[in-house]
N, C-alpha and C positions, 0 to 999 in steps of 0.2 A: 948809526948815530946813537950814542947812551942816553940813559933818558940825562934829565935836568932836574935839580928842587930847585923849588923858588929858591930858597934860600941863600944857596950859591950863587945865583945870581943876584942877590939883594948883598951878599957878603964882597962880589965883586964891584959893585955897583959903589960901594962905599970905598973901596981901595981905589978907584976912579974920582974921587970927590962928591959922587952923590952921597948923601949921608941918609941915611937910611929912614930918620925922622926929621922930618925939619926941625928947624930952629924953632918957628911962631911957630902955635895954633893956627890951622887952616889952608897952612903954608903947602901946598900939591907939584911943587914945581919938581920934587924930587920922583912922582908916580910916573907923569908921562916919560918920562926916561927909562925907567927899568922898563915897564909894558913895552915901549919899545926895543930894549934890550933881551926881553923874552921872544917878542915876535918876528924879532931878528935871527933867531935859532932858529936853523933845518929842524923840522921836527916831521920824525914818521909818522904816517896815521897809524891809528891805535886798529887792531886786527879784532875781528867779533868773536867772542867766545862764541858765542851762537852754531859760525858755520866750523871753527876748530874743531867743536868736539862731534858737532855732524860729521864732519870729514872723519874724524878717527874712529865712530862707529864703523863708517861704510868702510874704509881701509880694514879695520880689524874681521869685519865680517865677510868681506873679499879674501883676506889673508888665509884664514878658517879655512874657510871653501876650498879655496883653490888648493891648500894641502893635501887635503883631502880627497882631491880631487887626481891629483896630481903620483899621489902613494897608491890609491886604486888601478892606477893607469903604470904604472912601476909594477905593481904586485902581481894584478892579475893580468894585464895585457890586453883590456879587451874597455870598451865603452861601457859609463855604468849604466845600470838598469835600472826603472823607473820607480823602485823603491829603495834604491842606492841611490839615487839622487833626492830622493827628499830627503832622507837623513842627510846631505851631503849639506843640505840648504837648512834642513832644522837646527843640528849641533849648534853651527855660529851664532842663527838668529835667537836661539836659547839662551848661548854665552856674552852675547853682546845684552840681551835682555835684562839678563841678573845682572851685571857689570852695572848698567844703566840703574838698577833698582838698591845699587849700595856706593851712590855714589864714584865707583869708579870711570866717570866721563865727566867729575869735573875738575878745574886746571889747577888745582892742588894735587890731586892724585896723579896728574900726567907730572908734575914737576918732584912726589918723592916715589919714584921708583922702587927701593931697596923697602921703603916701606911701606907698601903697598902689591910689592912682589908676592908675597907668600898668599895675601887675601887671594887676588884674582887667580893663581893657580889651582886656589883651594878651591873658587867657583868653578873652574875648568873641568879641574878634577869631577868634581861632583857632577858636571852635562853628562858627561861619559859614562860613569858610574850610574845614572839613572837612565842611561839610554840603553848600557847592558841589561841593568835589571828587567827595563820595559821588552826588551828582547828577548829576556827572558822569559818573563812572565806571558807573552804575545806565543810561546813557543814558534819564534823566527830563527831560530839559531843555522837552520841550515841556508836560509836567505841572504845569509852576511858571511864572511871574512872574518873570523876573532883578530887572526894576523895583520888585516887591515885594518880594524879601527882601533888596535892596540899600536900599531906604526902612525895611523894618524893623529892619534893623543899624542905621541909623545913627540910627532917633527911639529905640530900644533904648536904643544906649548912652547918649546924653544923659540920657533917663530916668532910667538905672541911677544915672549922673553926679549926677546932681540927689538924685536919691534915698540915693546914701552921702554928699553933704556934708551935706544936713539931717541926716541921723543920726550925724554925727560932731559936728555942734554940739550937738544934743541930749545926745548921749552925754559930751562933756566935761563940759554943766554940770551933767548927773545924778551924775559921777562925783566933781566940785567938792563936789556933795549928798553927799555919801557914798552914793546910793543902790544900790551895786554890794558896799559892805564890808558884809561879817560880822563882825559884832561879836563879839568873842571874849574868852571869859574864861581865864586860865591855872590849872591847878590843882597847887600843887606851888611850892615856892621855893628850891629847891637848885642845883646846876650847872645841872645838865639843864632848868630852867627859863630860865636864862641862856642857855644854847645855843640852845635853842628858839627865845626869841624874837630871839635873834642871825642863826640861820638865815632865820629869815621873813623877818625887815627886810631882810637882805643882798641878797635876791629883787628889792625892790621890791615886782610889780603882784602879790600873790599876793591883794587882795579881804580881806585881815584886817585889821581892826583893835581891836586890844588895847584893852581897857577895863583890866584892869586883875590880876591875882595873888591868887587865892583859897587857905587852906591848912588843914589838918584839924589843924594845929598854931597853940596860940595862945600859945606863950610865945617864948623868945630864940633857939629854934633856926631861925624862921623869922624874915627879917628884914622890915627894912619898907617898902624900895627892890628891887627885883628888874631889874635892866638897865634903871633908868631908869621902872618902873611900879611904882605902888604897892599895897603887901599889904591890899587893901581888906577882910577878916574870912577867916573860915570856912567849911565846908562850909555850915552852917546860914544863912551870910550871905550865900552865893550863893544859895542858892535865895530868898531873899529877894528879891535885885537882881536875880533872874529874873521874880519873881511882877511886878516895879513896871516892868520895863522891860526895849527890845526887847533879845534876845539869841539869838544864833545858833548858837554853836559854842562846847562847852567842850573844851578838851584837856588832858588830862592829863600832867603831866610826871613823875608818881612814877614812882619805880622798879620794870620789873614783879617783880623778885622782889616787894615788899613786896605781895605779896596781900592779905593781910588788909585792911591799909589803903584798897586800891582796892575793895575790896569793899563794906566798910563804905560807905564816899564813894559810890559807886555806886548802893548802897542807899537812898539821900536825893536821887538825882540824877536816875535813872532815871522819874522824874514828871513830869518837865519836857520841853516839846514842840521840842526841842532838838537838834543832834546832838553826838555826845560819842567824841571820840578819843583814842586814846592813844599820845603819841610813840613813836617809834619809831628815832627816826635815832640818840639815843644808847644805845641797847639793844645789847647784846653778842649779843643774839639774830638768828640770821639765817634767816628765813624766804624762800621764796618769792617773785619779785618779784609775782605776780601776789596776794600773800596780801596786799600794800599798799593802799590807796589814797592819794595827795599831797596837799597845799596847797602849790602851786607845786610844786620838788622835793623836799619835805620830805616823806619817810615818815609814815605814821601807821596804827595799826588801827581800823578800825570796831568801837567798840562798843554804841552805841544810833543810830540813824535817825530823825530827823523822821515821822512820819508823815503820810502826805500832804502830797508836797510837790512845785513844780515843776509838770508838767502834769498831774497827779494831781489839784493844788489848782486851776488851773485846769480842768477838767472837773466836779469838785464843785461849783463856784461856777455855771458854766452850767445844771449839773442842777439846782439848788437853785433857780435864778432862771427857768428856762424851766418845768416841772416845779409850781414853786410856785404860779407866777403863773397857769397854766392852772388847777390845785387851786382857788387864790382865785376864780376866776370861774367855775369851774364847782359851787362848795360856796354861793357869795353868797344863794342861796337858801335853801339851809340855817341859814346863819346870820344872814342877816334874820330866818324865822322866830324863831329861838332869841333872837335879842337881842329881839322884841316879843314874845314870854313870859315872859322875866325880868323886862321891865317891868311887864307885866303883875301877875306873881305877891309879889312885894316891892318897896317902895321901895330907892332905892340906883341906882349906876351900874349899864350894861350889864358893860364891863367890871370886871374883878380885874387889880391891875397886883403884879406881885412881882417883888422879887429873889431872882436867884436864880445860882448860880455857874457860870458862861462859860468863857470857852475860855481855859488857862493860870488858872485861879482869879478870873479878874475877873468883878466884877457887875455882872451884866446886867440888865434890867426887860425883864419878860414876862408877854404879854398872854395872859389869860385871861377866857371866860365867871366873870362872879360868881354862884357855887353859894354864898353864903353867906348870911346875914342881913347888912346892912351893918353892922350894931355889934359883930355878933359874929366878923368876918372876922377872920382870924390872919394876918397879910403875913408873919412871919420863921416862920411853920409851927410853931412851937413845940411845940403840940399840933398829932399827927397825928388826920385824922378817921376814925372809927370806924365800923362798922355802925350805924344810926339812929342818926347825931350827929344832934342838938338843932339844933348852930347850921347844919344845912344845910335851904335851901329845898326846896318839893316839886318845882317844877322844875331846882335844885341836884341832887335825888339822881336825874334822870333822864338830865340832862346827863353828870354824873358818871361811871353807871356805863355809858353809850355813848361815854364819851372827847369830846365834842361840845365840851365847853369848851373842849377845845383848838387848837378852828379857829383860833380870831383869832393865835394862833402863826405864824400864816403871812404876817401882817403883818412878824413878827419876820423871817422868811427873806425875804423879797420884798423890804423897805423897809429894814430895819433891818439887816440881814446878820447879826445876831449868835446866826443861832440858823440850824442846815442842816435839810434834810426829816426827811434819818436822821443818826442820832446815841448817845453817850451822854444819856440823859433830865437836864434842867439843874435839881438839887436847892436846896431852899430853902437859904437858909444856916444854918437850925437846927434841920434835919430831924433825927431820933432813930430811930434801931432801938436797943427795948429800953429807951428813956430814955440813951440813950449816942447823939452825935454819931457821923454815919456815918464821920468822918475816924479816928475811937478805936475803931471796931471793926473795920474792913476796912484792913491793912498796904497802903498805897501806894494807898493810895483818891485822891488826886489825880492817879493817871495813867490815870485818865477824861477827865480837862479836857484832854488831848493835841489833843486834837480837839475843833471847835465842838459842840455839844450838838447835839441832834435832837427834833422832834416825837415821834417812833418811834423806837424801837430792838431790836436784834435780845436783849433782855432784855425787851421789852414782847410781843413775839410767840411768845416761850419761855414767856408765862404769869407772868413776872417784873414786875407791875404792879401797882397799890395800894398797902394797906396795909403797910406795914416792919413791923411786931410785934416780929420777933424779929430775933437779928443774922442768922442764915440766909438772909433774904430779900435783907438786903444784902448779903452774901456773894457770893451766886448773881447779884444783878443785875454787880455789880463785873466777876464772872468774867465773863458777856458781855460786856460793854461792853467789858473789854480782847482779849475774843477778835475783835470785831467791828471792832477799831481795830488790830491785827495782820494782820483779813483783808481790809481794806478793800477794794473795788470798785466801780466802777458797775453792773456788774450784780449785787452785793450789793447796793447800795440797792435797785436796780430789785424784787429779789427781796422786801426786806424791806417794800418799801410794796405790795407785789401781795398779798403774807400779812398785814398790818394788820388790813384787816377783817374777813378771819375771824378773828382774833386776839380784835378785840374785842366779840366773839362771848360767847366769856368772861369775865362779869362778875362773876365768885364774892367775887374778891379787891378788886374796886372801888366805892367808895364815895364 
């Protein structure tokens, strides 16, 4: 999918009859249409610089090596030896080192090849050339091969050669994708929003692109053109155009005195698995430079972080798929059994499929043991089940209060990704504490869904499981779930699945 400008879309939007500005002052009726016509677009998620040019380290310093490793084992025939293999391991890490220290690993330089070709060969050159002389000067000369490390410079660099032009093609037409921009929402339609986005664009390659002007004002003081992008709604309507589709970066452009204001906004933003900055370049305020962080050279304050994200998200997704996949096959027994005593005991599927709410609020289907009667199963949870419910089977209340139903979940993590080992736990979409929707009792109840859901959670092993009765329980689970997504880790998972089953040990509150 190529990327999108607003623009196009606002340019199609008007050959539809939406007119691009209204008629009156004030007039918004033309915003919720295009936002929808944006959030209507498949759009890929945008790919992290972060682990790209991590990956192209480790690749290029793999590459190194291995030639080198590879022309040793060609030349002289034989395993190298313990001070041919550190050179074998230094050359690369030298090369990737300097490379790192002149900018060659960032995504400008992977996308112009031809110029940037001659630099990095010139670094190359120069490892080798200071590796002979140290060789020299070490008098080693009879401890190495000339022959070898002059075959391995030179299948090296071609390697290396071969290896940045495929990833400078690759890298344009991902970048043609737009799979490198942040999609960016602006929040604020005053000057300082005009600056803003004057500043970004005047950069060029700063990886943002604008969707479009969000404003916590909805009459004539906010207009409905903002430098060229249009005022697609309100704070409420961003989060909206969040829930439907991808989005990466909000920045705000109000003014920081106006506290209040960003607070409030803040307060409705803060759910979404996002990150959220706030200008800074036209602030009279002068902090710090290290109090900054940029987009391009443009100032801005951190004020909420993605969670998990970058190589954080990759190492979750390894855990979750190595980790799982072991679970599944070392549990297969267990849940053979379970699924030929379900059959056993009532008519109906093995499985229960339900929706249930996913990561950023989408629904998901999740696989469950069926602990119900089949007529009397409840898929939207409507009613929760109680001490000796009626409609659950005898082997339903067995499964149940040993959590067992929940194996087939792991189809979810292994196959289906939409579901991690640990997690916030992924609620029906009309679960109740108290007879009240968990979103109406718990403030900022959907900044759970930050994070993909989990089998487990550090609220299931707190004794924070079953029954919701009362709002307390949700309360209590919430506070987990956001403390566990604040403290994220791999060795928090690791912790919280080693405590599971003693955890569900306790089956007081499960049903």
């Amino acid at each position: 999918m190529s990327s999108i400008d607003i623009r196009d879309l606002i340019q199609a939007a008007a050959s539809a009859g939406l007119e691009k500005a209204p008629a009156r002052s004030g007039d918004q009726a033309s915003a919720p249409r295009v936002a929808e016509t944006m959030a209507g677009v498949p759009v890929a998620g945008a790919l992290s610089p972060i682990v790209l040019t991590g990956s192209v380290r480790l690749v290029e310093f793999a590459l190194l090596a291995l030639c080198g490793l590879v022309v040793h084992q060609l030349y002289l025939g034989r395993p190298p030896l313990a001070l041919e293999v550190s050179v074998i391991f230094a050359l690369p890490a030298a090369t990737v080192g300097l490379f790192e220290t002149v900018r060659l690993y960032a995504l400008q330089a992977f996308r112009r090849f031809v110029r940037e070709a001659f630099r990095m060969l010139l670094i190359y050159a120069g490892v080798f050339i200071a590796a002979f002389t140290l060789i020299f000067l070490l008098k080693l000369g009879d401890e190495f091969s000339r022959f070898w490390l002059l075959a391995w410079f030179a299948v090296g660099g071609v390697a290396l050669a071969i290896e940045r032009s495929a990833l400078s093609s690759v890298m344009s037409a991902m970048t043609r994708d737009g799979r490198f921009d942040r999609r960016t929402a602006i929040v604020g339609s005053g000057d300082a929003a005009v600056a803003m986005i004057e500043a970004l664009e005047a950069q060029g390659e700063t990886g943002v692109r604008i969707v479009g002007v969000f404003d916590d004002r909805g009459d004539s003081r906010a207009p409905d053109i903002v430098a060229g992008y249009p005022k697609l709604g309100t704070i409420d309507d961003l989060v909206d155009y969040a829930r439907l589709t991808h989005l990466d970066l909000v920045i705000f452009t109000v003014p920081i005195s106006a506290e209040g204001r960003i607070l409030q906004m803040l307060s409705k933003l803060w759910v979404l698995p996002i990150d959220i900055r706030l200008a800074a370049h036209a602030s009279k305020l002068r902090l710090r430079p290290r109090a900054y962080s940029y987009i391009g050279n443009v100032p801005v304050l951190d004020v909420f972080d993605r969670p998990i994200a970058d190589w954080d998200l990759v190492l979750k997704w390894l855990f979750d798929k190595i980790v799982g996949a072991l679970l599944l096959i070392a549990l297969s027994p267990v849940m053979l059994a379970t699924a030929i005593a379900i059959k056993l005991d009532s008519r109906g599927p093995i499985f229960f499929r339900q929706n249930r709410y996913g990561f950023n609020n989408e629904l998901i289907e999740v696989f469950k043991f069926r602990s119900m009667y089949v007529e009397q199963s409840d898929a939207p949870a409507s009613k929760l089940v109680t001490k000796d419910d009626p409609r659950v089977t005898r082997v339903g209340r067995f499964i149940r209060k040993t959590s067992l139903d929940e194996l087939p979940q792991l189809i979810n993590v292994v196959f289906k990704g939409n579901l991690s080992l640990v997690g916030p736990r992924p609620h029906a979409v009309q679960a109740k504490a108290a007879d009240q929707l968990y979103d109406k009792v718990v403030d900022g109840y959907f900044a759970r869904h930050k994070v993909k859901p989990g089998i487990t959670g550090w609220a299931q092993i707190n004794g924070w499981r079953g029954e919701t009765d009362t709002q307390e329980k949700i309360q209590r689970r919430v506070e987990h779930d956001l403390y566990y997504i604040e403290n994220w880790s791999v060795f928090f998972d690791l912790q919280i699945l080693a405590m599971t089953p003693f955890a569900l040990l306790k089956t007081e509150n499960a049903y």
